[in-house]
C-alpha positions in Angstrom: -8.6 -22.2 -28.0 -7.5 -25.2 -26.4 -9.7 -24.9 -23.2 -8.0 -27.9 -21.5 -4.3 -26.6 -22.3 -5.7 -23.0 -21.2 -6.8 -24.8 -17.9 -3.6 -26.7 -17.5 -2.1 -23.4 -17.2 -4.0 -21.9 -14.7 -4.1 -24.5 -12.7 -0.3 -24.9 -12.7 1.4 -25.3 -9.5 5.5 -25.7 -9.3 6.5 -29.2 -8.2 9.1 -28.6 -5.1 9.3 -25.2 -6.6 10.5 -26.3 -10.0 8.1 -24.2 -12.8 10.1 -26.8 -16.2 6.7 -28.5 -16.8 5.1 -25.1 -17.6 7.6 -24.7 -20.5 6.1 -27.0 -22.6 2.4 -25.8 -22.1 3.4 -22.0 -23.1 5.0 -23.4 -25.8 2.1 -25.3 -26.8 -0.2 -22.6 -26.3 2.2 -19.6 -28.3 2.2 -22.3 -31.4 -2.0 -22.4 -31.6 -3.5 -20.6 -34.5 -4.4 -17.8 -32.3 -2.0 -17.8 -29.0 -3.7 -14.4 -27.8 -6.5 -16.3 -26.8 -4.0 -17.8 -23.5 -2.7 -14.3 -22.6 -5.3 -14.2 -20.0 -3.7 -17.3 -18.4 -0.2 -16.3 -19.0 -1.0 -13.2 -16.8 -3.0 -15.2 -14.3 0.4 -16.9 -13.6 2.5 -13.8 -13.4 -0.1 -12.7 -10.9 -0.1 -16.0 -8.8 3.6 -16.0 -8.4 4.7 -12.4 -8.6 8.0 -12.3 -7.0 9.6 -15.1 -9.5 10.7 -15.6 -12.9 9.4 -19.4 -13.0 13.3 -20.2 -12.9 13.2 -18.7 -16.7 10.3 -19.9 -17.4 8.0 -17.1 -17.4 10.1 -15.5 -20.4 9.1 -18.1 -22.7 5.3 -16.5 -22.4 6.6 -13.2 -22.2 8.8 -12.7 -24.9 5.9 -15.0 -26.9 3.8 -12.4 -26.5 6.2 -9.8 -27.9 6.5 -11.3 -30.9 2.9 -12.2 -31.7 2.0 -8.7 -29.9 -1.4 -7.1 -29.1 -0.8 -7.9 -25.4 -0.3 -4.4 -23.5 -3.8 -3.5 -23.1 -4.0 -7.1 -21.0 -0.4 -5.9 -19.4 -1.4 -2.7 -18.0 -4.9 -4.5 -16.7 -2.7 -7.4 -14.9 -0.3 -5.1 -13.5 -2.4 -2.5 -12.2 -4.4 -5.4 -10.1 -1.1 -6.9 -9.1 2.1 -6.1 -10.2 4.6 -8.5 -10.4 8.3 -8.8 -11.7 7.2 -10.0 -15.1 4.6 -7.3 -15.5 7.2 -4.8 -14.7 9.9 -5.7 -16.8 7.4 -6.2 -19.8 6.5 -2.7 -19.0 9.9 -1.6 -18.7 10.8 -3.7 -22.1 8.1 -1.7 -23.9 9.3 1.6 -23.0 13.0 1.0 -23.3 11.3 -0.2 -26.9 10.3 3.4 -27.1 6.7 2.8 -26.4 5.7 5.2 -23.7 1.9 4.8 -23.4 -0.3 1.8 -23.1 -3.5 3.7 -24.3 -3.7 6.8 -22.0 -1.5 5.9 -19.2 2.0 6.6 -19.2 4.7 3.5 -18.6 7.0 5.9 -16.6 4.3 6.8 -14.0 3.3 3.3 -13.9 6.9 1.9 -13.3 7.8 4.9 -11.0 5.3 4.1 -7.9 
């Protein structure tokens, strides 16, 4: 891991609310040798802006995620502490993906309450 690209990302703050220099820093971090290692920080940010899509940003980490995979254990643990639109509507991608558990707990109850 990259500890001083993982840093950048938690550290991020928009600039007069513009989230486009976070692009490049996903991107970065999705093309390592082992991007799981930044999901952490990908779901720190969800969690520190929870009402917002990063102006489209926040995709670029998501739907990284979904292709390199092994993330839902680390989705269910960021959106039980604090759910946010991204968490959701991974949550809601996995189980329109037919994926209705993420170990024991059900994605319906979860995205019903």
């Amino acid at each position: 891991m990259n500890v001083e690209l993982n840093k950048k990302i938690r550290e991020f703050q928009p600039a007069d609310g513009c989230y486009k220099a976070l692009e490049p820093l996903f991107k970065e971090a999705l093309a390592d040798t082992n991007p799981k290692e930044y999901y952490e920080a990908f779901f720190y940010i969800f969690e520190q802006y929870p009402n917002d899509d990063g102006d489209g940003v926040f995709w670029t980490a998501s739907d990284g995620m979904e292709k390199v995979g092994d993330f839902q254990e680390l989705l269910l643990f960021s959106f039980q502490r604090s759910p946010s639109e991204m968490t959701q509507a991974m949550l809601t991608r996995l189980y329109n993906s037919g994926v209705d558990k993420v170990g024991t707990i059900a994605i319906q109850s979860l995205l019903d309450d």
